[in-house]
Backbone as numpy.savetxt, mean C-alpha at the origin, in Angstrom:
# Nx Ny Nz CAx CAy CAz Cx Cy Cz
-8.82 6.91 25.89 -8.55 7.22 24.50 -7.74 6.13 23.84
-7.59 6.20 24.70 -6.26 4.15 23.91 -6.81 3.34 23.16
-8.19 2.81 23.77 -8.61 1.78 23.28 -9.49 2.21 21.83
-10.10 4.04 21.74 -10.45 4.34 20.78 -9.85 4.37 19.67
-8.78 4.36 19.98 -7.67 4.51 18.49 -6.77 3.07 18.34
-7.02 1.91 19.12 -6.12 0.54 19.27 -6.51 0.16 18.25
-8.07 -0.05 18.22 -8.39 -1.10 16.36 -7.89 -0.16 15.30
-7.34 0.98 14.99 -7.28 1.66 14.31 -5.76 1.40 13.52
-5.11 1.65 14.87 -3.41 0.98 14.43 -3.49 -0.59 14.37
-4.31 -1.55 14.69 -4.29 -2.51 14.44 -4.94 -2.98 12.65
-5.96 -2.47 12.75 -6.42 -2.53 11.25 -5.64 -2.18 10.26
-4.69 -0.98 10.54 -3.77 -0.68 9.18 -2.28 -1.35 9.83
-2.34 -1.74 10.90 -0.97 -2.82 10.12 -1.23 -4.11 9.53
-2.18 -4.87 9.70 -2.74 -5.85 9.50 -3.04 -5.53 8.27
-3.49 -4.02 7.72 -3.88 -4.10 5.81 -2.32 -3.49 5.84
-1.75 -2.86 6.49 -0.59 -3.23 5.66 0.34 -4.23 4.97
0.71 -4.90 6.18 1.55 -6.40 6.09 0.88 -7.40 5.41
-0.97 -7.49 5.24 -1.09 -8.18 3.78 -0.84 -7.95 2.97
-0.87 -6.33 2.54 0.08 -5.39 1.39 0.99 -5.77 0.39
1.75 -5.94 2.07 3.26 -6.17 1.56 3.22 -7.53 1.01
2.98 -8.59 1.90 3.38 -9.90 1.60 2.43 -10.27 0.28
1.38 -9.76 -0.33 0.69 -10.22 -1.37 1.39 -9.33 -2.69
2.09 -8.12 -2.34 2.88 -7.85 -3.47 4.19 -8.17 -3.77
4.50 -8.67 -2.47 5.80 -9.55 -2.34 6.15 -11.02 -3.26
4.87 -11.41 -3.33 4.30 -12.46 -3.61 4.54 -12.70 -4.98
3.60 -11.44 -5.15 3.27 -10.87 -7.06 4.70 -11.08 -7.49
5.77 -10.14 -6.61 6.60 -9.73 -7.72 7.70 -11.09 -7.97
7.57 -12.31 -6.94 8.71 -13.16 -6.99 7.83 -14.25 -7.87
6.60 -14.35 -8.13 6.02 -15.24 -9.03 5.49 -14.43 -10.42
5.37 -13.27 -10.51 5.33 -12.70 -12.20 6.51 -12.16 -12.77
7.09 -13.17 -13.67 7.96 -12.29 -13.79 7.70 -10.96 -14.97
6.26 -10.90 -15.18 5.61 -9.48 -16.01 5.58 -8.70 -15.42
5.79 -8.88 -13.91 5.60 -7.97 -12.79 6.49 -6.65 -12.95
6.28 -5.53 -13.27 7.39 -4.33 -13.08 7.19 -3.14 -12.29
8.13 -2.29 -11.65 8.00 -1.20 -11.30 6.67 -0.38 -11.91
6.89 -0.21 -13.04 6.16 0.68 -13.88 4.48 0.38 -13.35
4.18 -0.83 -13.33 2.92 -1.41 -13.26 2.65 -1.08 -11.63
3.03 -1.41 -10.56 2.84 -1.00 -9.46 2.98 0.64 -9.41
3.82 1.70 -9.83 3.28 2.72 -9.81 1.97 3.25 -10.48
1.76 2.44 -11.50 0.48 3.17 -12.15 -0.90 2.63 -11.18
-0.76 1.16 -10.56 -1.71 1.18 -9.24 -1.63 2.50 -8.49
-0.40 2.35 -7.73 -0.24 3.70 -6.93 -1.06 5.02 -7.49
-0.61 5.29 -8.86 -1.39 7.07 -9.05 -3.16 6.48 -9.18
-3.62 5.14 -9.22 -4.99 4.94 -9.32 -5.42 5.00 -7.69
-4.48 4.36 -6.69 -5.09 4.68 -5.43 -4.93 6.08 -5.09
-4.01 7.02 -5.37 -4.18 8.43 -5.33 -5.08 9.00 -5.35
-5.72 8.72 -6.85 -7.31 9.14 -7.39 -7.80 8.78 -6.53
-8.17 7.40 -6.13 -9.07 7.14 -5.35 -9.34 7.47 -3.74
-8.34 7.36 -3.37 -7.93 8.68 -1.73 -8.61 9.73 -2.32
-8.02 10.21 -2.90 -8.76 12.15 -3.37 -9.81 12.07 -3.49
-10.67 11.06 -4.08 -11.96 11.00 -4.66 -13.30 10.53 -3.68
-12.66 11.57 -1.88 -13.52 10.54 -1.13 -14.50 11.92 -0.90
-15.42 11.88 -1.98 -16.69 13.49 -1.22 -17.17 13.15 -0.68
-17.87 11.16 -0.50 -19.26 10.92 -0.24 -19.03 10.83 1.14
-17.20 10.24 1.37 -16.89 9.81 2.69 -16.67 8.60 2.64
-15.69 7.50 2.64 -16.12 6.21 3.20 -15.62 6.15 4.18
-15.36 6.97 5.53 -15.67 6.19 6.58 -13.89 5.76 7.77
-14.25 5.69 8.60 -12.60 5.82 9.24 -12.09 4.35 8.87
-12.93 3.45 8.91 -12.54 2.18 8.51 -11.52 1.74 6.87
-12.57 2.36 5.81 -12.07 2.81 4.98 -10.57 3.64 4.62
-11.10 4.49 4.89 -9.74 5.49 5.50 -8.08 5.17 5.68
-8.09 4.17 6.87 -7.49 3.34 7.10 -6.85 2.46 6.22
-7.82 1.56 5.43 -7.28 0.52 4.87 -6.74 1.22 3.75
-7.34 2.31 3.08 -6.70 3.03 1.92 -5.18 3.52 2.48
-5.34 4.37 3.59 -3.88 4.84 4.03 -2.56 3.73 3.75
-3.26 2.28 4.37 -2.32 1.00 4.49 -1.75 0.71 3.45
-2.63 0.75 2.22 -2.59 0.18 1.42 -1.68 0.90 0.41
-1.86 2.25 0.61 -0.91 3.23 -0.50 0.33 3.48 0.41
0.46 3.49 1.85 2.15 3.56 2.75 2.90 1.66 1.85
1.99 0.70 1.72 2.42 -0.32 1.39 3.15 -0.19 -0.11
2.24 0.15 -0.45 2.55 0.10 -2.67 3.99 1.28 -2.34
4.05 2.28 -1.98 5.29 3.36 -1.33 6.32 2.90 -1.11
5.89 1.67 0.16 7.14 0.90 0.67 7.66 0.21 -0.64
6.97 -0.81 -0.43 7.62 -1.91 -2.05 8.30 -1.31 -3.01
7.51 -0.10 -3.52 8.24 0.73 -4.81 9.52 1.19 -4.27
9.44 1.44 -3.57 10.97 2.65 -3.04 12.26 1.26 -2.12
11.66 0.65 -2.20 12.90 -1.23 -1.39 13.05 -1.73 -2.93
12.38 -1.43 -4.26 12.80 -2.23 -5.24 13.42 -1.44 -6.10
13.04 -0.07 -6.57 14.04 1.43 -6.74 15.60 0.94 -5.93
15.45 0.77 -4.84 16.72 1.42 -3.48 17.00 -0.67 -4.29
16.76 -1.52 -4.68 17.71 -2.80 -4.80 18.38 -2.52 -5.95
17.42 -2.18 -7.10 18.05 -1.63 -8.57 19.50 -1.15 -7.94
19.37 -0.34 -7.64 19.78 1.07 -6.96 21.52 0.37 -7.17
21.51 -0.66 -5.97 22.50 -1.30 -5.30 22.98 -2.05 -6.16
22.37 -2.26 -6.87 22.72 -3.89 -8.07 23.55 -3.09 -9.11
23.34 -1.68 -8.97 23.71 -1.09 -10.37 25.99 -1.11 -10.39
């Protein structure tokens, strides 16, 4: 059973940690870049998680999970810096 579920945790850290580091990216080179704008991604990947009738698939699945624990992380480390700065 190990090896059935190994690409699985490997695929979503790997779409995670591009996640991160490409919104990491965003936010230290735009400075248009805001909170506000990364949550309104977030409630669009919401929709789009919810919106799976047809199925896409464990692969899929995955990279969506990665990808919305990522936009989560970032939002809530740049909330929690505000936070500190205040």
């Amino acid at each position: 059973m190990g090896d059935s579920v190994e690409w699985q945790d490997v695929k979503y850290k790997e779409t995670f940690e591009q996640e991160i580091r490409g919104l990491t990216r965003r936010r230290q080179s735009d400075p248009d870049c805001k909170i506000e704008d990364l949550e309104g991604i977030l409630r669009n990947l919401y929709i789009m998680d919810g919106a799976d009738q047809g199925g896409r698939g464990p692969l899929q699945d995955i990279i969506m999970a990665a990808t919305i624990a990522a936009y989560e992380h970032i939002i809530s480390s740049w909330k929690a810096e505000i936070q500190k700065n205040l």
